[in-house]
N, CA and C atoms as a LAMMPS dump frame, in Angstrom:
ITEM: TIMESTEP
0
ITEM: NUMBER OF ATOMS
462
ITEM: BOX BOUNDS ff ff ff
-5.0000000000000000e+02 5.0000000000000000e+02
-5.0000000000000000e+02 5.0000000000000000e+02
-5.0000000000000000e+02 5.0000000000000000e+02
ITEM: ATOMS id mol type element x y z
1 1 1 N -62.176 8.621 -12.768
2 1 2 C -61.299 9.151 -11.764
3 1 3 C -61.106 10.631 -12.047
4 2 1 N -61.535 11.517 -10.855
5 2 2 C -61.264 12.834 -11.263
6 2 3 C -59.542 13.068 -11.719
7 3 1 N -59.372 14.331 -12.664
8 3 2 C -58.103 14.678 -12.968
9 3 3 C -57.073 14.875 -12.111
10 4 1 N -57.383 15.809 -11.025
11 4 2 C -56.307 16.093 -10.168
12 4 3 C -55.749 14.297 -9.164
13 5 1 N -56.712 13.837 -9.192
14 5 2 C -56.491 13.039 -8.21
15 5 3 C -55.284 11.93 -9.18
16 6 1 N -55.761 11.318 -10.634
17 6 2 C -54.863 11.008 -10.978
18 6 3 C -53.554 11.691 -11.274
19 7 1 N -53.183 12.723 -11.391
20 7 2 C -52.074 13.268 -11.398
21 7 3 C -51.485 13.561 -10.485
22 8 1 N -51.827 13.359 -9.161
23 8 2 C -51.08 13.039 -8.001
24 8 3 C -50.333 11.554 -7.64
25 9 1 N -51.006 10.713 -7.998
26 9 2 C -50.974 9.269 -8.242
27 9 3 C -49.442 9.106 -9.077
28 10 1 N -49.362 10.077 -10.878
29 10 2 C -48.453 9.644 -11.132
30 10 3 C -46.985 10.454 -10.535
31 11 1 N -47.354 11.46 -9.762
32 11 2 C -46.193 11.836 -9.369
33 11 3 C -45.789 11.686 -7.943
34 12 1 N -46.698 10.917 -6.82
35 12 2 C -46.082 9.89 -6.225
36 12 3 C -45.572 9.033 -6.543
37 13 1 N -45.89 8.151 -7.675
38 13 2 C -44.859 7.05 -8.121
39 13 3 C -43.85 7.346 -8.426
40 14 1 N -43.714 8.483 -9.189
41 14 2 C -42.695 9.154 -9.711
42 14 3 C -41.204 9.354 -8.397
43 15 1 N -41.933 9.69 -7.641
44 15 2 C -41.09 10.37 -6.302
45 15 3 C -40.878 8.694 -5.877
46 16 1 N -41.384 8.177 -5.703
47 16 2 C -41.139 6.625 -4.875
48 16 3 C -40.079 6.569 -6.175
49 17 1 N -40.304 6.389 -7.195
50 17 2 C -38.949 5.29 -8.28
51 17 3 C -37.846 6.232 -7.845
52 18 1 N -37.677 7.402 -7.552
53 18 2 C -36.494 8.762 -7.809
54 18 3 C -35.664 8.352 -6.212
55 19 1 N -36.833 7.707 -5.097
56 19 2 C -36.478 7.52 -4.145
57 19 3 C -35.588 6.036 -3.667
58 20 1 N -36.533 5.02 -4.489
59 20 2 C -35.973 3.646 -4.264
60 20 3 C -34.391 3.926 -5.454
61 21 1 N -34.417 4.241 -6.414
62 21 2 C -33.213 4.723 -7.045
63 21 3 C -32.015 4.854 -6.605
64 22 1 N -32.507 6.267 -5.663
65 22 2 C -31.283 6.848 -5.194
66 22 3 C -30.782 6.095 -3.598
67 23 1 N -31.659 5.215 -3.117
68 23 2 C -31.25 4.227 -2.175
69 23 3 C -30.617 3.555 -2.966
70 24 1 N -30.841 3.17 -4.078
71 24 2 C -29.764 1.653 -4.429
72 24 3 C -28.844 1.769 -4.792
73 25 1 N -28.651 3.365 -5.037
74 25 2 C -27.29 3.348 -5.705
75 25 3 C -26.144 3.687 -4.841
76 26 1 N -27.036 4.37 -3.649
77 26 2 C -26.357 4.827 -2.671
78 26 3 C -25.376 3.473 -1.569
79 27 1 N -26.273 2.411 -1.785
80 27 2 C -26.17 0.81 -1.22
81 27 3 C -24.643 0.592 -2.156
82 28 1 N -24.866 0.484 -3.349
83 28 2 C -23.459 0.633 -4.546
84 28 3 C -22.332 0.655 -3.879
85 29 1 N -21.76 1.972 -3.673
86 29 2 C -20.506 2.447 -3.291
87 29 3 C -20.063 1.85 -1.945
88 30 1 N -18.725 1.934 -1.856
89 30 2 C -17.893 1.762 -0.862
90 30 3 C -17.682 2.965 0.053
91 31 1 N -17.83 1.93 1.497
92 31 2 C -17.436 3.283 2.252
93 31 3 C -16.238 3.701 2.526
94 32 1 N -15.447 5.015 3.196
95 32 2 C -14.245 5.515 3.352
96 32 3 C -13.438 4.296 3.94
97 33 1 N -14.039 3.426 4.525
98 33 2 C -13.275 2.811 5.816
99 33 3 C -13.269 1.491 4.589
100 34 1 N -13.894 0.951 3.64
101 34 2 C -13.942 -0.046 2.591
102 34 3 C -12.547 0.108 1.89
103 35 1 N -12.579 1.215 1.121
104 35 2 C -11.682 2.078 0.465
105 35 3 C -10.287 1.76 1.173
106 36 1 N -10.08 2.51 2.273
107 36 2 C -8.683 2.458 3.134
108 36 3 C -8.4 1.148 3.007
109 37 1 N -9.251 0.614 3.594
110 37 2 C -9.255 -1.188 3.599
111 37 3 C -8.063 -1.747 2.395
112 38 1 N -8.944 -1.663 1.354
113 38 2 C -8.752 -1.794 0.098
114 38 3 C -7.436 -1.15 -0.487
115 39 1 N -7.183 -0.46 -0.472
116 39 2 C -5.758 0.958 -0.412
117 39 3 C -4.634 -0.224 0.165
118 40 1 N -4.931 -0.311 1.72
119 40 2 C -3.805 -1.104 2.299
120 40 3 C -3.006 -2.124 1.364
121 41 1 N -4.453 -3.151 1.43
122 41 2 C -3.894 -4.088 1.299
123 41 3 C -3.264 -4.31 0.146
124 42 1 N -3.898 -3.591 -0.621
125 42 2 C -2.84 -3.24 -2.617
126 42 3 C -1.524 -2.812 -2.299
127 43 1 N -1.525 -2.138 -1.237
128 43 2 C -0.147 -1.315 -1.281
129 43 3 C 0.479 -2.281 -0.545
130 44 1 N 0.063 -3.147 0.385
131 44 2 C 0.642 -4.696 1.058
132 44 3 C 1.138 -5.579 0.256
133 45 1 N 0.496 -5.842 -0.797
134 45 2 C 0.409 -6.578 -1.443
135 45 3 C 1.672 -6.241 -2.456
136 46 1 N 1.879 -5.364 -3.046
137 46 2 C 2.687 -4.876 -3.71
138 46 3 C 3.968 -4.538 -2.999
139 47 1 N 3.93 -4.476 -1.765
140 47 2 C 5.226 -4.168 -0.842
141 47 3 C 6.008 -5.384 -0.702
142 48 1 N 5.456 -6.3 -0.636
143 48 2 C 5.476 -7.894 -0.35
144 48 3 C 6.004 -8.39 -1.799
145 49 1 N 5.741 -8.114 -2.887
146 49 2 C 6.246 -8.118 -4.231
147 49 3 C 7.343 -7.93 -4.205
148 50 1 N 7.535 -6.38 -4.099
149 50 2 C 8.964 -5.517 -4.427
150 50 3 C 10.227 -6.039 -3.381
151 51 1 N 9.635 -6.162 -2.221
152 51 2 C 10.493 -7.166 -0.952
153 51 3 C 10.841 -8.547 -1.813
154 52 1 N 10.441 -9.115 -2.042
155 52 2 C 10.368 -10.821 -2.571
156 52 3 C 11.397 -11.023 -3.906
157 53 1 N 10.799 -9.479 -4.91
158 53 2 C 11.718 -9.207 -6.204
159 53 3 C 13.531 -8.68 -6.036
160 54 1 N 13.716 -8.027 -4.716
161 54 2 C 14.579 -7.082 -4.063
162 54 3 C 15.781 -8.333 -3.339
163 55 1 N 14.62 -9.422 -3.385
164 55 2 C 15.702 -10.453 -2.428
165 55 3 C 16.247 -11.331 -3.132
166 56 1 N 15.836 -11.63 -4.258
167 56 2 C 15.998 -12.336 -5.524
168 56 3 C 17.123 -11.984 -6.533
169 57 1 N 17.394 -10.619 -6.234
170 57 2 C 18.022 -9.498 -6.786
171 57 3 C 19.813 -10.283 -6.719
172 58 1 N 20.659 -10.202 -7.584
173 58 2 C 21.978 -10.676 -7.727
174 58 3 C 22.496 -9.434 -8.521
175 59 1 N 23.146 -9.125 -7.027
176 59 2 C 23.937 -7.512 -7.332
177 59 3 C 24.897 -7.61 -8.465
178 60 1 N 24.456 -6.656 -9.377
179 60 2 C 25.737 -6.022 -10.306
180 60 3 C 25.59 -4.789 -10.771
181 61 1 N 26.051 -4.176 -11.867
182 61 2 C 25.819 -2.857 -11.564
183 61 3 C 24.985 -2.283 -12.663
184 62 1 N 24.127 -3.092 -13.352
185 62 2 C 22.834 -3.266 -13.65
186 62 3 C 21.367 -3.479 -12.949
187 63 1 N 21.756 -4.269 -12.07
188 63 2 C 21.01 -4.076 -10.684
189 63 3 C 20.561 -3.595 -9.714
190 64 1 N 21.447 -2.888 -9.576
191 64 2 C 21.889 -1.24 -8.968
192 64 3 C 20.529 -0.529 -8.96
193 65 1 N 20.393 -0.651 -10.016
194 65 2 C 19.212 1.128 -10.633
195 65 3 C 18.213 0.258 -10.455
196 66 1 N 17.472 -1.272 -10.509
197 66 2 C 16.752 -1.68 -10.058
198 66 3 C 16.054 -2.181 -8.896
199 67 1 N 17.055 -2.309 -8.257
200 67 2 C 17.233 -2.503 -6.41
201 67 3 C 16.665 -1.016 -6.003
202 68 1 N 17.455 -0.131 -6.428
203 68 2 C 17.039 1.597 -6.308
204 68 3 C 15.248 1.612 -6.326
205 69 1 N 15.156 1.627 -7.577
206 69 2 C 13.884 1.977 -8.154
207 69 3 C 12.699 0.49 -7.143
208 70 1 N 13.233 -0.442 -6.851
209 70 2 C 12.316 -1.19 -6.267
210 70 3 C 12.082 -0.535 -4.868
211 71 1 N 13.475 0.102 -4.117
212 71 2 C 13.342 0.676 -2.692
213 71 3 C 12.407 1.722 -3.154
214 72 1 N 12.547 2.998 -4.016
215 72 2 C 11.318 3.862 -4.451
216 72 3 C 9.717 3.332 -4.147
217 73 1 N 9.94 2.178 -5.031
218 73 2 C 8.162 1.612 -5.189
219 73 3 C 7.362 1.415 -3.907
220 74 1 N 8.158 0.517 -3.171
221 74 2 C 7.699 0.667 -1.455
222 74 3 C 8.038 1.385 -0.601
223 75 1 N 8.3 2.498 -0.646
224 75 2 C 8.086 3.735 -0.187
225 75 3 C 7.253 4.701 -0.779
226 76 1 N 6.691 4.502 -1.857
227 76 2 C 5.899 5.279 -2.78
228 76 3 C 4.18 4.156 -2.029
229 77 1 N 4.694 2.85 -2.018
230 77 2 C 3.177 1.847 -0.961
231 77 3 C 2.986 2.517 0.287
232 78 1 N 4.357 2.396 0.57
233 78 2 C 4.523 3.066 2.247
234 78 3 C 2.86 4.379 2.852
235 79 1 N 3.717 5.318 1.744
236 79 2 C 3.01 6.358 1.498
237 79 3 C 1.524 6.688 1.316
238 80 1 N 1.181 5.396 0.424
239 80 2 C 0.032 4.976 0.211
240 80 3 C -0.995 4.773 1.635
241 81 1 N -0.439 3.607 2.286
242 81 2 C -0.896 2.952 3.398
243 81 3 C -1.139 4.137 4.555
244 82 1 N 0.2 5.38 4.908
245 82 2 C 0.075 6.215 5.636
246 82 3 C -1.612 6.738 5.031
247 83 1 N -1.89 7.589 3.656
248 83 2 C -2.996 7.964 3.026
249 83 3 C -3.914 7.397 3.869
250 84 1 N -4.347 6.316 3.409
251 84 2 C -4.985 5.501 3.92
252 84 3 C -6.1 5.32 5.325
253 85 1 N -4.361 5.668 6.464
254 85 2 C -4.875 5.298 7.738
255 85 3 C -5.896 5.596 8.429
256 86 1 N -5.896 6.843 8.116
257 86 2 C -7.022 8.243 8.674
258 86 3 C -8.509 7.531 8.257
259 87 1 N -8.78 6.587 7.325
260 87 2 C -10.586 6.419 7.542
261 87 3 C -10.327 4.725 7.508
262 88 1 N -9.444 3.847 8.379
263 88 2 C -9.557 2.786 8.786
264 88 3 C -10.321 2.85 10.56
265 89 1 N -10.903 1.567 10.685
266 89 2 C -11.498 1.405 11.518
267 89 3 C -10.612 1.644 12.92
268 90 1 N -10.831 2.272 14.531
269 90 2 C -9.658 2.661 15.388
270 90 3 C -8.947 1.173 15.632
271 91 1 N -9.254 -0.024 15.854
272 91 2 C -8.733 -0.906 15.964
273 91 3 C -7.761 -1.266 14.788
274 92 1 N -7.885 -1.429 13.797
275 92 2 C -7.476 -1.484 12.622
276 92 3 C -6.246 -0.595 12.293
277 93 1 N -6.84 0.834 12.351
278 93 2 C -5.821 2.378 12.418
279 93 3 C -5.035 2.06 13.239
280 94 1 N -5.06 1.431 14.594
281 94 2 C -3.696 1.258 15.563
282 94 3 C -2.877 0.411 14.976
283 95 1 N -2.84 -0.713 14.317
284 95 2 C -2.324 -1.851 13.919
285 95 3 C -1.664 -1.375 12.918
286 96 1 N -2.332 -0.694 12.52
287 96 2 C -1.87 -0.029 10.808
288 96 3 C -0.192 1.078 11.044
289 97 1 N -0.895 1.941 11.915
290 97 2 C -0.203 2.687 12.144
291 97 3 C 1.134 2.403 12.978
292 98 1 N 1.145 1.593 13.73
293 98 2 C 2.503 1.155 14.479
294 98 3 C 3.3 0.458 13.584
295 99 1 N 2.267 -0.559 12.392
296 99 2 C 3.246 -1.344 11.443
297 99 3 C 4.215 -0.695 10.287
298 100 1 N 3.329 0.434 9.851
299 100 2 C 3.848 1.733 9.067
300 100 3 C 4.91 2.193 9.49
301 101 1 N 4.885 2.243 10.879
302 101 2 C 6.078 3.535 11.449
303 101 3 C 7.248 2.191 11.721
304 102 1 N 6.928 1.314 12.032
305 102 2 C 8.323 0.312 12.62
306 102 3 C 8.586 -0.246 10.907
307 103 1 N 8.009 -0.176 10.008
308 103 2 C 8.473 -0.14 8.173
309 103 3 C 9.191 0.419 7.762
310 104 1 N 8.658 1.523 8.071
311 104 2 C 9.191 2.682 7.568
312 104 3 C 10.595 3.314 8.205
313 105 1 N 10.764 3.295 9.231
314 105 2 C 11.775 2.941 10.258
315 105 3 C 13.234 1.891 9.296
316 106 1 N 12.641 0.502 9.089
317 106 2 C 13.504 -0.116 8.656
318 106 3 C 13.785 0.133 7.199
319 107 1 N 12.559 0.521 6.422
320 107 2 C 13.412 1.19 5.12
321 107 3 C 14.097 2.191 5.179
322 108 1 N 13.927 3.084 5.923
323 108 2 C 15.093 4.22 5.496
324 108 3 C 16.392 3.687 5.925
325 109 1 N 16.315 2.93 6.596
326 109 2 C 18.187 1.934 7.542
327 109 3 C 18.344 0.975 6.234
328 110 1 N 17.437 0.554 5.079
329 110 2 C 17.823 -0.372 4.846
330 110 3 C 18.198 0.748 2.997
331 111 1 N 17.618 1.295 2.655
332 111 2 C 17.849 2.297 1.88
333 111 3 C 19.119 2.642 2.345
334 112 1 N 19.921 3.27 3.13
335 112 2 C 20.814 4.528 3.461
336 112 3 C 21.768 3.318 3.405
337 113 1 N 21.51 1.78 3.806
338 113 2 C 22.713 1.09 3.684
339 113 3 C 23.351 0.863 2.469
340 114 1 N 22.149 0.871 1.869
341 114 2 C 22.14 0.151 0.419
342 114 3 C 22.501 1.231 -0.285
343 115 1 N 22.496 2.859 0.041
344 115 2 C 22.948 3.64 -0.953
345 115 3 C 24.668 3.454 -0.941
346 116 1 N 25.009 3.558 0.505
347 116 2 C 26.233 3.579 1.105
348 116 3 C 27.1 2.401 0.366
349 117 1 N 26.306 1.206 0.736
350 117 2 C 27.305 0.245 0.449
351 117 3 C 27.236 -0.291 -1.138
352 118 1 N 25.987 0.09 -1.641
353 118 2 C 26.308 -0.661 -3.409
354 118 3 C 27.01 0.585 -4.422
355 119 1 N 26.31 1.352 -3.928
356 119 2 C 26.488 3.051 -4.626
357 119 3 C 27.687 3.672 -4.173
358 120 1 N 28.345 3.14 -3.663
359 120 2 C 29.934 4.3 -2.921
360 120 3 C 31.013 4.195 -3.97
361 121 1 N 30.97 3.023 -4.518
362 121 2 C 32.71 3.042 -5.503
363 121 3 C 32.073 2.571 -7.2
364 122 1 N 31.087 1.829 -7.468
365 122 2 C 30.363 1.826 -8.549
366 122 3 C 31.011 0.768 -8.912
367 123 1 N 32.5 0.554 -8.77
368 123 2 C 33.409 -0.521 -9.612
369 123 3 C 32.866 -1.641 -9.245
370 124 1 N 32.943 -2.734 -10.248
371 124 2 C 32.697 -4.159 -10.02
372 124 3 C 33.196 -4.463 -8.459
373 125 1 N 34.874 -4.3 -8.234
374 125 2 C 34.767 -4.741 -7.061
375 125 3 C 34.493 -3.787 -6.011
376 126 1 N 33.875 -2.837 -5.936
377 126 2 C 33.383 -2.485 -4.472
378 126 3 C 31.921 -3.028 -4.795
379 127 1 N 31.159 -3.391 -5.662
380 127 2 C 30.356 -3.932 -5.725
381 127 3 C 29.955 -5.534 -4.993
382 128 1 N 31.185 -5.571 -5.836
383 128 2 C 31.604 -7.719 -4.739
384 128 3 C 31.463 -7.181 -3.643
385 129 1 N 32.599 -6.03 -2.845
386 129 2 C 32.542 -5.738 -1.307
387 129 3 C 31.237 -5.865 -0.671
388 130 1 N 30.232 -4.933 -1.609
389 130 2 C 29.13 -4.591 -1.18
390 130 3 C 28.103 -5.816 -0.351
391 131 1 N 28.549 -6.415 -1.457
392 131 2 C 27.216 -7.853 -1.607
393 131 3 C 26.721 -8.51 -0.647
394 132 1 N 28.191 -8.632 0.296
395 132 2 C 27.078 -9.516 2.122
396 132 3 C 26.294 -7.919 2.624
397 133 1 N 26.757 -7.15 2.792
398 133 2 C 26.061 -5.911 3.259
399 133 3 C 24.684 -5.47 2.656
400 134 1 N 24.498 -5.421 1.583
401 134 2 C 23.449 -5.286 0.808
402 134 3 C 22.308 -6.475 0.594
403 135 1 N 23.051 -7.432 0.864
404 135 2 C 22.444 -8.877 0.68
405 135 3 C 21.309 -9.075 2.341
406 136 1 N 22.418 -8.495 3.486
407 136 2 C 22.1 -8.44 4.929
408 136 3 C 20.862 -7.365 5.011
409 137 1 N 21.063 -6.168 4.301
410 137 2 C 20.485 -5.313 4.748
411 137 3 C 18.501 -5.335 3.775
412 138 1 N 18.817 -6.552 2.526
413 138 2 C 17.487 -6.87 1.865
414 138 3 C 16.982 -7.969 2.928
415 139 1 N 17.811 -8.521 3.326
416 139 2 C 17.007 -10 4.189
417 139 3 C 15.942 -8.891 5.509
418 140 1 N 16.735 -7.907 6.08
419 140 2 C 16.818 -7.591 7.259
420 140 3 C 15.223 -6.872 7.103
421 141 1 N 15.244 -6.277 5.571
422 141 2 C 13.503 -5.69 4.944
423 141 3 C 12.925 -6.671 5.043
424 142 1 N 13.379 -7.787 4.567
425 142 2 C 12.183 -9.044 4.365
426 142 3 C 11.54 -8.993 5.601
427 143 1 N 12.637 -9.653 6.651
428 143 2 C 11.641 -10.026 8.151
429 143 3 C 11.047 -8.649 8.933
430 144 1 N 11.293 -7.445 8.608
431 144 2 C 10.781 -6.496 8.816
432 144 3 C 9.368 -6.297 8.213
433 145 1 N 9.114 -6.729 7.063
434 145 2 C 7.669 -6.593 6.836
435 145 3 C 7.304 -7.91 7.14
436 146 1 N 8.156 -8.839 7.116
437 146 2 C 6.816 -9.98 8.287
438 146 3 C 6.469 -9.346 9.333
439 147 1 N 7.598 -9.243 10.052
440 147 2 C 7.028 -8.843 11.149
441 147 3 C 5.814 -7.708 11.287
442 148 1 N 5.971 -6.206 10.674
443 148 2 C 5.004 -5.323 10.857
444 148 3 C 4.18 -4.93 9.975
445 149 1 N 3.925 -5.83 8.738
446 149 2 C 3.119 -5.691 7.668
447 149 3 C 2.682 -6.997 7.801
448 150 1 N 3.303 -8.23 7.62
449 150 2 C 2.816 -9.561 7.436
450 150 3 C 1.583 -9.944 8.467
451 151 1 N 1.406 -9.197 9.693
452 151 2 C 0.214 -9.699 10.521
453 151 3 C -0.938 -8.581 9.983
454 152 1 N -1.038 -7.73 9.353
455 152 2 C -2.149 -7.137 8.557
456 152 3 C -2.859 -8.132 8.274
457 153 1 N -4.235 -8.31 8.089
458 153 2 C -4.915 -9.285 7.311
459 153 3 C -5.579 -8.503 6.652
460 154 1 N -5.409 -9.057 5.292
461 154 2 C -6.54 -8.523 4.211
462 154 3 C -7.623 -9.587 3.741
């Protein structure tokens, strides 16, 4: 076999392996719209947690700073999910996005109650006071993310 001809030989193969390669790896990764996907439903998933942990919750004033810090966490998901929306599919992005905003909507009403009514006098008993109010205003999150998170499917 003349020289040149085999040394073309090995650097077509060469170029084919560099080529089938960089197809497979490219096959690998997730796309933007995988990702978002994926994003959501962690941050769903975890919203649905902190809701579930939040309702469970038996106010005292140890509780307090944990009820707090749980309203933080799903609003910190919240946040997440907004991230998110921009490379979900448009069908998907609508669903997403109306459930976000009618969420988000009810956490800040259910936050501002809960600062108002557990956080205003600190004492044991404005704490007792607190308790149907605070108790009303965790139930009122619960069926709020059924309603506009719970029909998400992941």
């Amino acid at each position: 076999m003349p020289r040149g001809r085999h040394r073309r030989t090995r650097i077509s193969w060469g170029a084919t392996a560099l080529v089938v390669g960089a197809v497979a790896l490219a096959g690998c990764g997730e796309s933007k719209e995988e990702k978002a996907k994926a994003e959501v439903c962690a941050a769903r998933k975890s919203i649905n947690e902190q809701v579930t942990k939040l309702q469970g919750l038996t106010l005292s004033s140890s509780s307090v700073d944990e009820a707090k810090s749980g309203l933080e966490k799903i609003g910190d998901e919240v946040r997440k999910i907004k991230d998110a929306q921009g490379d979900l599919a448009p069908a998907r992005k609508e669903q997403v996005e109306a459930a976000t905003v009618k969420f988000s909507e009810e956490l800040k009403n259910v936050a501002t109650q809960f600062a108002t009514s557990a956080l205003s006098g600190g004492t044991t008993a404005a704490l007792e006071a607190a308790k149907p109010k605070v108790k009303s205003a965790l139930e009122a999150l619960a069926g709020n993310y059924q309603q506009a998170l719970g029909p998400i499917s992941c």
